[in-house]
C-alpha positions in Angstrom: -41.4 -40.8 131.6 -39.6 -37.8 133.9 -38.5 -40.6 135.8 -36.6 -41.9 133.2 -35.9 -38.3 132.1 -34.0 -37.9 135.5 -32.3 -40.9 135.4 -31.1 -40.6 131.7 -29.6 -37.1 132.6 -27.8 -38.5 135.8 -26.2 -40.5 133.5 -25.3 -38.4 130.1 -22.6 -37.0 131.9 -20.4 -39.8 132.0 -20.2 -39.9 128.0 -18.4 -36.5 128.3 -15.2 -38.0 128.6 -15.7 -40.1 125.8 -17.8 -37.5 123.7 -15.2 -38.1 120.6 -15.2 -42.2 120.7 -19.0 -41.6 121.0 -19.2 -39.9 117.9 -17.1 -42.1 115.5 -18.7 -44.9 117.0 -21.6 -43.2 115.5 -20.4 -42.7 112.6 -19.4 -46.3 112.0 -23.2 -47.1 112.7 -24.0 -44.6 110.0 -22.1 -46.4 107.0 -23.0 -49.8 108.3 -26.5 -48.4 108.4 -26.0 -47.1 104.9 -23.9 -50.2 102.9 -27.4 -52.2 104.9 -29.9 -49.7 103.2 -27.7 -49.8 99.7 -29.2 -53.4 98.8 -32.5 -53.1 97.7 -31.4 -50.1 95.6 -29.2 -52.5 94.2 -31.6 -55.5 93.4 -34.1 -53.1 92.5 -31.6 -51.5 89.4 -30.2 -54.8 88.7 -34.2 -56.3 88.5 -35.3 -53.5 86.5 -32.8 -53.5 84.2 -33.1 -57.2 83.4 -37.1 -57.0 83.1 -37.0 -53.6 80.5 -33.7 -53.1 79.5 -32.0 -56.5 79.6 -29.8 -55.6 76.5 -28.1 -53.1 78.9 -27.3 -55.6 81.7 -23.7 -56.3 80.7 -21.5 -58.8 82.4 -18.9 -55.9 83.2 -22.2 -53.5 85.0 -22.7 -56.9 86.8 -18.8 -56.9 87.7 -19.0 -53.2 88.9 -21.7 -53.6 91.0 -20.5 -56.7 92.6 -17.2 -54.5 93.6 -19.0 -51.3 94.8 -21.1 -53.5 97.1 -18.2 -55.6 98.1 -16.2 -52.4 99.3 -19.6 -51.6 100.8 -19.6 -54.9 102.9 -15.5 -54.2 103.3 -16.4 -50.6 105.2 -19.4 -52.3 107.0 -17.0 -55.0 108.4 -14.5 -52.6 109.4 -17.0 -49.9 110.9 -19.0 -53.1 112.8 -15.6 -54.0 114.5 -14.9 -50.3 115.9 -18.0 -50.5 117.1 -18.5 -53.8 118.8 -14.2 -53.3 120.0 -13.6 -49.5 121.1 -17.7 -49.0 121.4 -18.0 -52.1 124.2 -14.5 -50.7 125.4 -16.1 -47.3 125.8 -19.0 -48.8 127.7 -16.9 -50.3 130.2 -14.7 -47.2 130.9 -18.4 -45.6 131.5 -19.3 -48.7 133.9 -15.7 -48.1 135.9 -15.7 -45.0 136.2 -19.8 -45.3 137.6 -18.3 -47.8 140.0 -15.4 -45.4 141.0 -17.7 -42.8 141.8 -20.3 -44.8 143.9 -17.0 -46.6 146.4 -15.9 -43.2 146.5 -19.1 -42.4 147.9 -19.9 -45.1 150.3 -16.4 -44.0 151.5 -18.0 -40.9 152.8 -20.8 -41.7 154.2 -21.2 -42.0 158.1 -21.8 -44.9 160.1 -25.6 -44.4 160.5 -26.3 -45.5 156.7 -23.9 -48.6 157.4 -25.8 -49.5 160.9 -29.2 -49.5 158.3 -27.9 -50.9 155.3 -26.9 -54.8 154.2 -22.8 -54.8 152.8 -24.6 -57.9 150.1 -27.0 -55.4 148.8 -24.3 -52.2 148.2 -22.1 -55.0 146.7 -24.9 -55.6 144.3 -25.1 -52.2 143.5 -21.6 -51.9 142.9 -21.1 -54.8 140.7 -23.9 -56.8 139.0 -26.3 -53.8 139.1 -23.5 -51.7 136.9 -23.0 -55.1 134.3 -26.5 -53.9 132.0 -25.0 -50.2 132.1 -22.0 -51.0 130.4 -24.4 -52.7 127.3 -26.8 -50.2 127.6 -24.5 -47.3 127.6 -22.6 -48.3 124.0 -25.4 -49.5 122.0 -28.5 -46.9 123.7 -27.2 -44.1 121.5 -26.2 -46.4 118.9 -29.6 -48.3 118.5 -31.5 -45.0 118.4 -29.4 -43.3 115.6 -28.7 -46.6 113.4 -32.9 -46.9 113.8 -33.9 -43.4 113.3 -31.5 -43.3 109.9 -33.2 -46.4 108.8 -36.8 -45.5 109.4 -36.2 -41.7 107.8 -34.4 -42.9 105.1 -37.3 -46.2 104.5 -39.7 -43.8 104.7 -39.1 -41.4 102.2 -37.6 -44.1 100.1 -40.9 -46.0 100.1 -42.9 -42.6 99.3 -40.9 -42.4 96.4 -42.5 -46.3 95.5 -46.2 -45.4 96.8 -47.3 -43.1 99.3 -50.3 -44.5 100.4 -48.8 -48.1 100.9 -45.9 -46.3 103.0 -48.7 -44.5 105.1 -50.7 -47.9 105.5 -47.5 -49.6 107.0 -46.7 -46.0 109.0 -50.0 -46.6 110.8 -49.1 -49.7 112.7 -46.1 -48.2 114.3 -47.9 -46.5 116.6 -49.8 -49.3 118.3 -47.1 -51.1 118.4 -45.3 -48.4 120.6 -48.3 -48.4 122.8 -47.7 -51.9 123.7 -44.4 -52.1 124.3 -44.5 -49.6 126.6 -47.4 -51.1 128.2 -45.1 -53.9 128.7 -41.8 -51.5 129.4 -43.7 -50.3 132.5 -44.2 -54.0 133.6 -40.6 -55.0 132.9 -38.9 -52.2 134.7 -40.8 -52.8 138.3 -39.8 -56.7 137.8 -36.2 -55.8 136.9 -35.9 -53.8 139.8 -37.5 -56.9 142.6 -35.1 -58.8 140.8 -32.2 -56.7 142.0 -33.4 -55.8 145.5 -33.5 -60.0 145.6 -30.1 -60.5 144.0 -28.9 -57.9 146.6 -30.6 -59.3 149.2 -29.8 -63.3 148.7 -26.1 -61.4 148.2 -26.4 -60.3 152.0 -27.9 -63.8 153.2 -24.7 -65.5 152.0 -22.5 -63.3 153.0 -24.0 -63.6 156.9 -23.9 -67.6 156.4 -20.4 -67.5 155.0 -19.0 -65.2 157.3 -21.0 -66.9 160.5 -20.0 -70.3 158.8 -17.9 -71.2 162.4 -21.0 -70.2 164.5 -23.5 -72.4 162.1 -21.1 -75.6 162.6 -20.8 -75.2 165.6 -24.4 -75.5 166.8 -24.8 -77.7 164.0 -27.2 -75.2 161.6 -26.8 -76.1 158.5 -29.8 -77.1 157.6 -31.4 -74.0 159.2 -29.4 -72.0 156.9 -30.1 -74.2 154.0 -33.8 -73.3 154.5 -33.1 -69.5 154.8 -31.0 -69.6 152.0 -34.1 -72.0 149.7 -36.4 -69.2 150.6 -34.6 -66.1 149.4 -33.5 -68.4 146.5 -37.4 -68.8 145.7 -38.5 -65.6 145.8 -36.3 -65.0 143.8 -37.3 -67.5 141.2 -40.7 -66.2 141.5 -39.4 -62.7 140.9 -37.6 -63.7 137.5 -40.4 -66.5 136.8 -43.0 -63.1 136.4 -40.2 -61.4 135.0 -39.7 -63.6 132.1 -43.9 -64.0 131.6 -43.7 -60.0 131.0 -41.0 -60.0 128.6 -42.9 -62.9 126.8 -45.7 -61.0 126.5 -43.4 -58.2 125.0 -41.9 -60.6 122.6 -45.3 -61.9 121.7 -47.0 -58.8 121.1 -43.8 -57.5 119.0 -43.9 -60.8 116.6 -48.1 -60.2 116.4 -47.2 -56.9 115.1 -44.6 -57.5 112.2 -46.7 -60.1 111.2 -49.7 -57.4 110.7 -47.5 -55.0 108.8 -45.6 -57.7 106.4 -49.7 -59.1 105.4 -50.7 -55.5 105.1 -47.5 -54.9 102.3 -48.3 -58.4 100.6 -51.9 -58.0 100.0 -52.0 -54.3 99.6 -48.7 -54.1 97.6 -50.2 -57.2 95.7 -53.4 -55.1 94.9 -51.6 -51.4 93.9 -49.2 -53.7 91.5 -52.2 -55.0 90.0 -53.7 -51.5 89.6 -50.4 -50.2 88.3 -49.9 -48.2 91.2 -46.1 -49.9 91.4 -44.3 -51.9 89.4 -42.8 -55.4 90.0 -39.0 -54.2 90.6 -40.6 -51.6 93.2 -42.6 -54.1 94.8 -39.5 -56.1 95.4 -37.1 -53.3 96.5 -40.2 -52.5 98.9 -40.6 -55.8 100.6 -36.7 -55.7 101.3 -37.0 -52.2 102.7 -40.1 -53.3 104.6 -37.8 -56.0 106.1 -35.3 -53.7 107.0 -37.7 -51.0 108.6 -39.0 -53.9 110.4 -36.4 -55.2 111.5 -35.1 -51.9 112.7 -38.1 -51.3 114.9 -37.9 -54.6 115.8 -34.4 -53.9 117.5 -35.7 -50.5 118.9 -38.7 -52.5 120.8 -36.4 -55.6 121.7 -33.7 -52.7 123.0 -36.3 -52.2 125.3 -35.3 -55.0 127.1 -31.6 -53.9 127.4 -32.4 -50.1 128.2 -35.0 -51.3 130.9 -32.5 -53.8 132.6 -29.8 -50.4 132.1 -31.8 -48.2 133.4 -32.8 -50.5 136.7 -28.8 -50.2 137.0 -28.8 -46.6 136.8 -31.9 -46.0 139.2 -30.2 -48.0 142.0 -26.5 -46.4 141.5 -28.5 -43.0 141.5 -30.0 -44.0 145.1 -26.4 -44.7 146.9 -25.5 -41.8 145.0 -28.4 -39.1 146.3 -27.1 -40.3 149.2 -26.6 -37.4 151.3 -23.4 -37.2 153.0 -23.9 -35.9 156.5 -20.5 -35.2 157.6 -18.2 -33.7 155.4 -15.7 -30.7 155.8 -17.7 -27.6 156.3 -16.7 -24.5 154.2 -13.8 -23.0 156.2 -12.9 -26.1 157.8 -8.7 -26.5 158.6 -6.2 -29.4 159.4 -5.9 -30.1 162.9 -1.7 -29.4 163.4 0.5 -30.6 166.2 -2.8 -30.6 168.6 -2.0 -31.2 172.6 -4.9 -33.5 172.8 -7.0 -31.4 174.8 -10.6 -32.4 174.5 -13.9 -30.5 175.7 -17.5 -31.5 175.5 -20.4 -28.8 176.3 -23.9 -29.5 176.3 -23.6 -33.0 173.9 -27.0 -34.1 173.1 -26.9 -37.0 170.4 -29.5 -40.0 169.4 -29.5 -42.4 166.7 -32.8 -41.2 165.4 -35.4 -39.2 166.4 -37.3 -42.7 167.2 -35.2 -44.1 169.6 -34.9 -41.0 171.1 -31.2 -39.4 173.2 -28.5 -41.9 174.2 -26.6 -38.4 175.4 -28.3 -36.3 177.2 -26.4 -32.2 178.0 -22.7 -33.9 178.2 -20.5 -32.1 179.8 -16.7 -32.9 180.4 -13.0 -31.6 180.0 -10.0 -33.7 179.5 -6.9 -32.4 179.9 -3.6 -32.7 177.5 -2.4 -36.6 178.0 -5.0 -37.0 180.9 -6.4 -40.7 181.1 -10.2 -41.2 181.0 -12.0 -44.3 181.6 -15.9 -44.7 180.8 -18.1 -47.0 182.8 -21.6 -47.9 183.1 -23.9 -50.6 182.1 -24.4 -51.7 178.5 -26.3 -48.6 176.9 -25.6 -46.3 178.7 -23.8 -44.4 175.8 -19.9 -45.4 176.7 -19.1 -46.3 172.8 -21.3 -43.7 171.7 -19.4 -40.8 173.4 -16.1 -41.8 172.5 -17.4 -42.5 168.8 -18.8 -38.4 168.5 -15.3 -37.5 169.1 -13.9 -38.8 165.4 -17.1 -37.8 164.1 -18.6 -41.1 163.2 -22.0 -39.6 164.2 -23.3 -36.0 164.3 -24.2 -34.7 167.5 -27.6 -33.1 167.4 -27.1 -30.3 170.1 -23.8 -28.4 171.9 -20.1 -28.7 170.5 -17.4 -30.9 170.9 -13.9 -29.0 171.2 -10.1 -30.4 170.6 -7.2 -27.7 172.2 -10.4 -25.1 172.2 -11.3 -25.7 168.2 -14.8 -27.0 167.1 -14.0 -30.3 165.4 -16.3 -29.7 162.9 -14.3 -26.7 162.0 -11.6 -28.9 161.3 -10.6 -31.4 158.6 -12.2 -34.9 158.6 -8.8 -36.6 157.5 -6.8 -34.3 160.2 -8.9 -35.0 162.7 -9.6 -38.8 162.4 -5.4 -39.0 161.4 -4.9 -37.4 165.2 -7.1 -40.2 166.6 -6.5 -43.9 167.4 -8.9 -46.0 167.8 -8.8 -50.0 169.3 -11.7 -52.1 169.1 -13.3 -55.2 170.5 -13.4 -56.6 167.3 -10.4 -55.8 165.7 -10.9 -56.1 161.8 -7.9 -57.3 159.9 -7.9 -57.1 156.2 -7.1 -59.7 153.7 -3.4 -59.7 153.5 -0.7 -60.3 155.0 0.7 -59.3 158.8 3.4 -56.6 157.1 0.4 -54.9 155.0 -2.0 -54.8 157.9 0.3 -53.0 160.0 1.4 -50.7 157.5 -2.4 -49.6 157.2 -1.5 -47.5 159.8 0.8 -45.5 157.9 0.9 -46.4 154.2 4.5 -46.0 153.0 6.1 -46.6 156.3 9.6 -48.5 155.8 10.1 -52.0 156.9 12.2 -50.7 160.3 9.5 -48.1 161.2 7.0 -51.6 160.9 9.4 -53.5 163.3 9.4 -51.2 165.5 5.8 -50.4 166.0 5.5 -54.5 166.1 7.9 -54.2 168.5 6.1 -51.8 170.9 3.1 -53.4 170.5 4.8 -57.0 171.8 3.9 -58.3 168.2 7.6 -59.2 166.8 8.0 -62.3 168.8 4.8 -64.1 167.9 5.1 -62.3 163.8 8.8 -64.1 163.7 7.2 -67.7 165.0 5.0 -67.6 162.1 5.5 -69.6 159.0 6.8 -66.3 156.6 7.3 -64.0 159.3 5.6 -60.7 158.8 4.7 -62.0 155.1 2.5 -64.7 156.1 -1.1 -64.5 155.2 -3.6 -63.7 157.7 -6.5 -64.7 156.1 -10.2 -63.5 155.7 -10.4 -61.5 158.6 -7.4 -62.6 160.4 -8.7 -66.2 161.6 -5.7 -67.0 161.1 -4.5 -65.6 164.1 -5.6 -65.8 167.6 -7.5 -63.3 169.6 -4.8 -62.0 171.2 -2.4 -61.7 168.3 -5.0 -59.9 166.0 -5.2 -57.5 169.0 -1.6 -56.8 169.0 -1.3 -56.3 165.2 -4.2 -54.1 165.7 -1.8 -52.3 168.0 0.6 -52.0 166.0 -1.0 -50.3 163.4 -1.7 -47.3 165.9 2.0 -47.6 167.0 2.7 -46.6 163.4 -0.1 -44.2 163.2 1.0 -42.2 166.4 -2.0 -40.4 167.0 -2.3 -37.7 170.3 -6.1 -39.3 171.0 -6.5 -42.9 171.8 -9.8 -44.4 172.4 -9.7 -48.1 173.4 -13.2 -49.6 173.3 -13.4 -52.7 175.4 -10.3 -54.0 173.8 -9.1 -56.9 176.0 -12.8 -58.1 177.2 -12.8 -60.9 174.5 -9.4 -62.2 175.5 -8.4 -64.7 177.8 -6.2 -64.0 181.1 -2.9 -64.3 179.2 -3.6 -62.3 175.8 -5.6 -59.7 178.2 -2.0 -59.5 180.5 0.1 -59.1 176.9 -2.5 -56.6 175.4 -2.8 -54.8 178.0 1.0 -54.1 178.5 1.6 -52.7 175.3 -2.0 -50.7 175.7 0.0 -49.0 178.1 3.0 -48.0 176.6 0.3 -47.2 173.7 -1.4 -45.1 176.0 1.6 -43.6 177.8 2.0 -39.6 176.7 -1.5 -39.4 174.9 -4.8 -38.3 175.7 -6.8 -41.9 176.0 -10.8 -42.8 176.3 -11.1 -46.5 177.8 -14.1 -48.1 177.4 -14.6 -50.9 180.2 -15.8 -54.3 180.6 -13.5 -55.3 183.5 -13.3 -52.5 186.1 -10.0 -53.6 187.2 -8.2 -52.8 184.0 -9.2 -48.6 184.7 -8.0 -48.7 188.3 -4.8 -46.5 187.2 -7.5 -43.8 185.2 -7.0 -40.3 186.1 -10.6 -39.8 186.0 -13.3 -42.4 185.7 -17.0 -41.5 184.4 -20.1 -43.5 185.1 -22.4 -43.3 182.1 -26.3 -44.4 182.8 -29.2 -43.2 180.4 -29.2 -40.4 183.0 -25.7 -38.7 181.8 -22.6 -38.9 184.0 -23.5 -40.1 187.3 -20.2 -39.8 189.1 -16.4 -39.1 188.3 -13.6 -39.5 190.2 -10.8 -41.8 190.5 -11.2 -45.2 191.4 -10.1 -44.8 195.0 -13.0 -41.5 195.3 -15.6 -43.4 193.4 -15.3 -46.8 196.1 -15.7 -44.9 199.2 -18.7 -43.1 197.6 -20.7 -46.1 198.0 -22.2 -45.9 194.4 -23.0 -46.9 191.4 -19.1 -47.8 190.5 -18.6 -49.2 193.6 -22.1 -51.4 193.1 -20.7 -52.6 189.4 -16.8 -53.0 191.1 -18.3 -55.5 193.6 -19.8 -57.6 191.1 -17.0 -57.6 189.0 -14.9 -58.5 192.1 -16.9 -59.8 195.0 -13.0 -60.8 196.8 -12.4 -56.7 196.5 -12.2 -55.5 199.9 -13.3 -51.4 199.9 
């Protein structure tokens, strides 16, 4: 119960926007509530006049009643179809806004909750998870009132035909409540399996699809088709229990209204026959039975619909309470015109406090436009350093400094705008070749793009292609080679301009060719600006100003290249085996 107390008021606060639709769509409920409760009034006057007063049951009282329930039925219509229009409408302005706010915060968190989290199970969360909410939040409020008017106004209109039948029905309510929440409890656990599973079969497709080259090609299908049957399974074990609970809440619904319409049939049957109410009462309070039934029926079957809401709102709540690690700290400026000076003292960092430091008590200074190059063997924390600087991850001890300022005393958007970053795997989004490299700078004009392509050797190979800088890149890029993605890529920093470059391994997938043509326009990128270079082939750092040898240890040497060979070391250990026709 506080559980569902905390969800429900994470979630009132979206109907403040909406707070006057919300209440004329209540108010609709409330006359169709009323034309529904105005019936056995009706058929009760009309029944009692044609049993005791039939002289007074006039073709033109018949008329007139006919017409007043017929305008009745007229405002019913129009009040049901501002609710089930505007009211759904409402609902899903609530559900987009909810999805607004939870993108808008998976934009802000770091890289450690994306290195420990599945991209199919957020995309669960942000769409099929918010699909209930949108039901839940139009006709939650609207359920409740429409069934608390009906059951205040049955009740006391059924005291007014006999008290101690009304208190007979009354009595049953209660057990009924008791099981339905029995089953409620049962309901909500299996709603919430079922989403994990959507989420995670979501994830397991999205891997297969994405991999779908990789499975061909060692000729996997069928190893994916088993994966996939077993998440598909579990699943249909999930919803198979699912479905047996909601049975059982059904059932034990059904068993119930059955229990309460014998209990007004035979006890009705036997105060008529004691004169305790008369024949037109007994009537009009079957029909109101029906309605108060049918009322609590909805409430107990809404169950169902708040439960599967509610699943939605618990796991939007958890991306949500999310915290966000690194944001803009109070006092925090933009980072303006900076020289590209960079300093590191005492940088400790580690992933978690499991794995333990990849950094140990990093120190280092880079001068204004100086080139660094980072080598080491794989883990010894090259990626990791140069990733710290755009604060991807928060270091755990010591301060990292740009022109002398702590770059957590500056601006996430102004620092991260002043850096350039080129990756392995560059990432092109779906699109076309002009829109990915205007990613760089949104707005830039068509002239600033050429030129950038132009820089980055990218305008020769864009103007071979089908539709120029318009054509289509595909999911990914794969439309494009290797090479070419890595020049767009390029490109888009070209535009972007940024002071700090940091190229992590960016030719070491390419082949001889697209490494020579990547690597010329990484130097005219580079040229000017303060630049990190991750590398996998030593000879591409030769030209470095400075060269740093990361190991688990920290920074074993620096130096230029020609200081670090006649050192005898470690670099000149891992030049020789990247080439063993080097002579020192």
């Amino acid at each position: 119960m506080k559980k569902t107390k905390k969800l429900l008021k994470r979630f009132l606060p979206y109907y403040t926007k909406y707070w006057k639709t919300m209440i004329f769509d209540l108010f609709c409920a409330a006359l169709t509530t009323i034309c529904e409760l105005v019936l056995p009034l009706i058929i009760r006057f009309l029944t009692d006049k044609g049993i005791n007063d039939l002289q007074s049951l006039s073709v033109s009282l018949i008329v007139k009643v006919g017409v007043i329930y017929l305008v009745l039925r007229i405002i019913d219509a129009t009040a049901n179809y501002y609710m089930q229009s505007v009211g759904h409408i409402m609902g899903t302005k609530m559900e987009t806004d909810m999805r607004k706010d939870i993108f808008a915060h998976l934009q802000k968190l770091p890289y450690s909750y994306y290195d420990n989290t599945k991209v199919g199970q957020l995309m669960s969360r942000i769409t099929s998870d918010l699909f209930d909410v949108t039901e839940f939040a139009h006709h939650c409020p609207e359920e409740f009132f429409i069934a608390g008017i009906k059951i205040i106004v049955s009740f006391i209109i059924l005291c007014g035909f006999n008290v101690w039948l009304t208190l007979i029905i009354f009595a049953i309510i209660p057990f009924m409540i008791l099981a339905s929440m029995y089953f409620r409890k049962l309901m909500r656990s299996a709603f919430k399996r079922s989403r994990v599973q959507v989420g995670e079969l979501n994830a397991q497709i999205e891997d297969s699809l994405l991999g779908i080259r990789v499975v061909k090609s060692f000729a996997n299908e069928k190893i994916e088709e088993e994966k996939f049957k077993k998440g598909n399974h579990k699943y249909l074990d999930i919803k198979r229990e699912m479905y047996h609970y909601m049975a059982g809440f059904h059932s034990s619904t059904r068993i119930f209204d059955g229990i309460m319409y014998i209990a007004v049939v035979v006890c009705g049957a036997l105060f008529m026959l004691r004169s305790k109410i008369s024949a037109p009462e007994y009537m009009a309070y079957m029909l109101y039975v029906s309605t108060l039934l049918t009322s609590i029926r909805r409430i107990v079957e809404f169950t169902e619909q708040f439960e599967r809401g509610m699943t939605g709102v618990e796991r939007f709540s958890e991306v949500l309470d999310t915290p966000v690690t690194i944001k803009n700290l109070p006092g925090a400026e933009p980072l303006n015109n900076p020289k590209g000076e960079i300093e590191f003292r005492h940088v400790s960092f580690g992933y978690s406090s499991e794995s333990g430091e990849v950094l140990c008590n990093i120190n280092l200074k880079v001068a204004p436009g100086e080139s660094i190059a980072l080598a080491g063997p794989s883990g010894g924390g090259k990626s990791t350093l140069c990733s710290l600087i755009p604060r991807f991850y928060e270091i755990n001890e010591g301060e990292i400094l740009i022109d002398g300022k702590n770059i957590k005393d500056i601006t996430l958007e102004s620092l991260r705008s002043n850096i350039g970053v080129v990756q392995q795997d560059v990432y092109l989004f779906s699109g076309t070749v002009y829109e990915n490299i205007e990613y760089g700078k949104p707005g830039a004009s068509k002239e600033e793009i050429i030129d950038a392509a132009k820089k980055a050797g990218a305008h020769e190979f864009i103007s071979a292609l089908e539709n120029g800088y318009n054509t289509y890149v595909g999911e990914r890029g794969v439309k494009l080679s290797g090479g070419q993605k890595q020049r767009i890529s390029i490109a888009r920093l070209f535009l972007k301009n940024p002071p700090i470059l940091i190229l992590d391994e960016a030719t070491s997938a390419l082949d001889n060719e697209s490494e020579r043509l990547v690597q010329q326009s990484l130097e005219k990128l580079a040229k000017g600006r303060t630049t990190f270079t991750i590398a996998h082939r030593l000879s591409t750092i030769r030209n470095a100003d400075k060269i740093l040898v990361l190991t688990e240890n920290g920074i074993e040497e620096q130096g230029n290249h020609s200081e670090l060979i006649e050192k005898h070391g470690l670099y000149y250990e891992l030049y020789m085996l990247s080439n063993p026709e080097y002579q020192a």
